[in-house]
N, C-alpha and C positions, 0 to 999 in steps of 0.2 A: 504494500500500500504506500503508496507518495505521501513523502512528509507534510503535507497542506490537507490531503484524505486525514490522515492519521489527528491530527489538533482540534477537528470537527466533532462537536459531540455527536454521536450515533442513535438513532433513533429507529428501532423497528415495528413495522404494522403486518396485522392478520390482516393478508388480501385476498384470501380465496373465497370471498364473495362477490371478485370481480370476475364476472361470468360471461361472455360479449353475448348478447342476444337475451341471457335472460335475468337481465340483473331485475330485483324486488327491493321490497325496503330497504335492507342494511345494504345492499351491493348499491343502491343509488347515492345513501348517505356517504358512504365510502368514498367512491367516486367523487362527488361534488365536492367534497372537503377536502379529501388529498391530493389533486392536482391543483388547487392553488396552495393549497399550507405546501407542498414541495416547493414547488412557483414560488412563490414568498420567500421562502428560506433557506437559501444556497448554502448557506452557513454550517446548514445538519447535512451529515452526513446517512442518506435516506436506504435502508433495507426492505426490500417488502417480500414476504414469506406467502406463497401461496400453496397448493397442494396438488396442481397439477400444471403441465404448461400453459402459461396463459398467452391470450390471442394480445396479436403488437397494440388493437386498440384499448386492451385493456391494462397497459404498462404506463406512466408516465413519463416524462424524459427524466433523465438527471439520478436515478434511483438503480439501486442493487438488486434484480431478482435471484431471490430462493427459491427454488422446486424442493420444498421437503414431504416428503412420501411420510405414510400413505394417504391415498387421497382420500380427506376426512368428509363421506359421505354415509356414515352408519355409524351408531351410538358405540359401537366397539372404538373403530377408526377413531372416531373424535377423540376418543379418551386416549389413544394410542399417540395421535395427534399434539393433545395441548399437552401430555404431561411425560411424554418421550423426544418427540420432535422438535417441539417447538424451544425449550430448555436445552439440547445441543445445538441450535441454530444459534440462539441468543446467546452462549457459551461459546459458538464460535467468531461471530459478528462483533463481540464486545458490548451487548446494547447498553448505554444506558437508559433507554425507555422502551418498553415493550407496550403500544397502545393495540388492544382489540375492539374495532368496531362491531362487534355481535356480540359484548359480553361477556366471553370465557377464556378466562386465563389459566395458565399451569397454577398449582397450588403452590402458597409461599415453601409448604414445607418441601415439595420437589424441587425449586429454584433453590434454597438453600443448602438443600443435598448438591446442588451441581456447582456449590461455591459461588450462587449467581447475586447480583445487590442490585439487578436490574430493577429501576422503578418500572410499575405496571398500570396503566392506564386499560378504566373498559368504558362501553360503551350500549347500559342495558336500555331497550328503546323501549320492550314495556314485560309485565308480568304476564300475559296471554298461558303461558304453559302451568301457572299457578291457578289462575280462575278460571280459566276455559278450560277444563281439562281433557274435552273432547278434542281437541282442534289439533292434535297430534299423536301418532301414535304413542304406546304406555311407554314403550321403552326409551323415544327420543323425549317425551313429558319428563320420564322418571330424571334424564340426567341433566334435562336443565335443571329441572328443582332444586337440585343436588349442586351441580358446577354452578350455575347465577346466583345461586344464593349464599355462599361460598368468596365468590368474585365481586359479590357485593361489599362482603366483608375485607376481603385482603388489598383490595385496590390500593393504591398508593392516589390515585384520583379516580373519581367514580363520574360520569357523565349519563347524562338524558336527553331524551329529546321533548320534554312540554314541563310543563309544570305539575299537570296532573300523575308524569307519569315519576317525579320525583318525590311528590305526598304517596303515593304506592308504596317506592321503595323504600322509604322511611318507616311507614307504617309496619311493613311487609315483614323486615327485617331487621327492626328495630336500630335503627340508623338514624336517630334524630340529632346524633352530636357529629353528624358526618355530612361535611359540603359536599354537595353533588352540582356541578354545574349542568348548564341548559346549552347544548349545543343542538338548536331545532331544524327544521327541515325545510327545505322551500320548493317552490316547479323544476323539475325537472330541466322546463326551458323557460326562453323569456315570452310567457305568453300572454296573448292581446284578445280582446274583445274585435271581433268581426264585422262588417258591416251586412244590411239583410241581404246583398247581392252574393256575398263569400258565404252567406248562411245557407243561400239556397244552395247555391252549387255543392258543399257539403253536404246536404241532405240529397240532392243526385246519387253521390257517390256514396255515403252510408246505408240511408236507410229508404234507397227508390223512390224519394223525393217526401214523403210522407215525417210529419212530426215524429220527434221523437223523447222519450224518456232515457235518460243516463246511467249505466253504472259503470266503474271504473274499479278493479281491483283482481286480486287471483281470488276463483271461486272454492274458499276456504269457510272451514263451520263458520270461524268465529267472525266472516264478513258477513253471513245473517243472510245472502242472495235471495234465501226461500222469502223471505218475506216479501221484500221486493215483489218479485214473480207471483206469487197468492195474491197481494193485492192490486196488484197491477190487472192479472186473469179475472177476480170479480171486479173490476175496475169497466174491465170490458164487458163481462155478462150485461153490465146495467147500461154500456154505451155500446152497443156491437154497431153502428152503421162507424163510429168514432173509425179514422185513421191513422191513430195516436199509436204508435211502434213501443216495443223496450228494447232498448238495443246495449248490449251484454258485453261489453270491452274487458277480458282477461283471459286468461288461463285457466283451466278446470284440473287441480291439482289432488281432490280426492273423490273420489269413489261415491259419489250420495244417490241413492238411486229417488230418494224422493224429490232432489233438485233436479235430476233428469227428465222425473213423470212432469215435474208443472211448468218445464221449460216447454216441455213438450205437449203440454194442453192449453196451451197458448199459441200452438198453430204460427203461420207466417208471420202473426203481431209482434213475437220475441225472435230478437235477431242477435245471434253469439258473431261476433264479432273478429275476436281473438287477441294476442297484443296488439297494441299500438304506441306512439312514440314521439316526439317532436311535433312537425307541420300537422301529420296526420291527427294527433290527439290533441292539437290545438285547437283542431276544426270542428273535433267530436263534440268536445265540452262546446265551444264556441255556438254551434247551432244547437244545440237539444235544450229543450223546452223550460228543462231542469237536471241538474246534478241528482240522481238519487241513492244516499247513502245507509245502508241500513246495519251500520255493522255494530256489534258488542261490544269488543272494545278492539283499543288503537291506543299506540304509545304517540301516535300522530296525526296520522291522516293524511299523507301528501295530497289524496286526491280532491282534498278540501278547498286547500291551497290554488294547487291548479284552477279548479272551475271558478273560484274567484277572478283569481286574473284573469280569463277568459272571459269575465264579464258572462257566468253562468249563474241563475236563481239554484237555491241548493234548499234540497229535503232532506233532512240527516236526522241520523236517530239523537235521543239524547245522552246518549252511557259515555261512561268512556270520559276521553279528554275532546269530544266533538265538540263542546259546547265552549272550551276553552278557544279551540280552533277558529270555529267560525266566528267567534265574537259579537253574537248578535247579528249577522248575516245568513244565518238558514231559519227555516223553519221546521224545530226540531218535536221529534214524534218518537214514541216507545218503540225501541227495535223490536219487539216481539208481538204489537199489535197490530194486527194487521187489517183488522177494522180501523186503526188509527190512519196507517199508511191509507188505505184506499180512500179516507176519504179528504188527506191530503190532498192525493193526486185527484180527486175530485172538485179540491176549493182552486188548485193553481190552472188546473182546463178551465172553471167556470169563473174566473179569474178575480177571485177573495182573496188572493193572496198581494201582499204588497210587494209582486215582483219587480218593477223599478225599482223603489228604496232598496230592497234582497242586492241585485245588483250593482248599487252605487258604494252600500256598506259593503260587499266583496270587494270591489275593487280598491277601496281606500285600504281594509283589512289585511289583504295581499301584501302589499306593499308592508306589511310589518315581520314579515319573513324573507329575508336574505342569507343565502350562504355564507356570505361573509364573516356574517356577525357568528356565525357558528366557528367559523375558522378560526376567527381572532380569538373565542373562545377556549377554544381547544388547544390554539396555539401559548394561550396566558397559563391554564394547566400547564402543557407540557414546560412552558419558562421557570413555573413554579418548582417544579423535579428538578430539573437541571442547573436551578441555582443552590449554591454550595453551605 
């Protein structure tokens, strides 16, 4: 290593949630925050450990890739992962900062065994595997429980992304004498509210030109889709000449067979979508009628965020950290009623709802979330470690 490498304090990050094509919540926070916190700081000398070879657009410039095996995609592998691999990585690299954006770190008592003093930085975005206990399977449930709650405790700096989701961990695990910073989330892109001529063409190209309803997320328990769909489907019994669409923007990542039947009894009016991303999902939010958001909970919500800036009216449940999110720009309804939801989407068609003002608070509301301010965040942590 050149004597100028060698004087830079060393810093390394869990990157193998940079996934090219399918990056989700933490692979987005990831992302957005360390290409400028590298950007920014020539000065560290930057590591990034991932678990399998990653694709060139998912590397930064200026940064050290690790390929350390094995590829931690199973509750074994993980464990193999933070408390084998990643401790001779950091034993070999020198770190003095080890930050994980998902959370999970080797145990102090394993770093200690490997003679390591590396400070550790995580990154818990919310509790889902603690109160939703359905929303994954028992064995990958069991070892969050276990490792996050754990890496809540040992962290040398503890981060979140809302505020709600850092009264959780407080409560959770009894951490009230312990700062947790707010490193929060923001769009994806820089996106704009449309005018009705880019609205129509949008609905050309989405939804065969006909209105439409929004969701935005992977179709997981604890995003609640069912509800959506149920009220959406007796939405339609009561209005069937209505041309009003739901149109289903994500991924289908588990197995539900009764999300299948009422997507499915919903006939051509529900339209699965799949990913989407930039221009594309600019446009989505941008012309649909409304954001509809019905999930349990969220340590966030980016999709919040987004339809704000897109200048999109939003229906979102109230659990969770939604209410923190929209800030008085949605109109928020019990995730699990679904009488509630139906007759939401019944006040904002026959138009009770104050979608202008919904609007005007989204867009100002946007604008209170920037990456930045999460970086300089993260970056005042990590300063905090590294001073002597």
């Amino acid at each position: 290593m050149p004597a100028s490498q060698s004087l830079k304090p060393i810093i390394a990050v869990n990157a193998r949630w940079l996934l090219a094509g399918k990056l989700e919540g933490t692979g987005w926070h990831t992302r957005s925050i360390l290409w400028p916190l590298i950007a920014q700081h020539p000065e560290v000398n930057w590591h990034l450990f991932y678990d399998r070879k990653p694709h060139p657009s998912m590397v930064p410039k200026a940064v050290t890739v690790h390929v350390i095996t094995p590829p931690a995609r199973h509750p074994l592998l993980w464990e193999i992962w933070q408390e084998w691999s990643v401790p001779r990585a950091l034993k070999k690299v020198k770190a003095a900062i080890y930050w994980s954006p998902d959370g999970l770190l080797p145990s102090r008592k394993t770093l200690t065994k490997h003679g390591l003093s590396s400070q550790t930085m995580a990154t818990i975005h919310d509790l889902n595997f603690l109160h939703q206990t359905d929303n994954m399977p028992a064995r990958a449930a069991s070892y969050y429980r276990r490792v996050i709650a754990r890496s809540a405790r040992e962290a040398d700096a503890l981060l979140t992304v809302s505020e709600t989701s850092a009264l959780d961990l407080q409560a959770s695990y009894q951490l009230q004498g312990k700062a947790i910073s707010i490193t929060g989330n923001a769009p994806q892109a820089a996106f704009i509210p449309h005018s009705p001529a880019v609205k129509a063409d949008s609905r050309k190209r989405f939804s065969q030109g006909r209105p439409y309803l929004l969701f935005v997320g992977a179709f997981t328990p604890r995003k609640n889709v069912i509800t959506l769909v149920r009220a959406f489907n007796r939405w339609k019994d009561s209005r069937p000449a209505s041309q009003l669409a739901l149109l289903l923007v994500g991924q289908v990542l588990h197995k539900d067979k009764a999300l299948k039947d009422a997507i499915a009894a919903g006939g051509q009016d529900i339209i699965l979508h799949g990913r989407a991303e930039g221009d594309d999902l600019n446009g989505l939010y941008a012309a649909a009628e409304a954001f509809c958001f019905p999930s349990l909970m969220e340590g966030f919500g980016i999709p919040l965020v987004e339809a704000m800036a897109a200048g999109c009216p939003m229906i979102s449940s109230n659990s969770s950290c939604m209410p923190e999110i929209a800030g008085g720009a949605a109109h928020l309804v019990d995730p699990l009623d679904v009488a509630a939801w139906t007759a939401a989407i019944n006040e904002l068609i026959d138009g009770q709802l104050p979608v202008d003002e919904m609007v005007e608070k989204g867009l100002i509301r946007a604008q209170s979330f920037q990456w930045q301010q999460s970086v300089d965040s993260l970056w005042s942590r990590m300063e905090d470690l590294l001073s002597p």
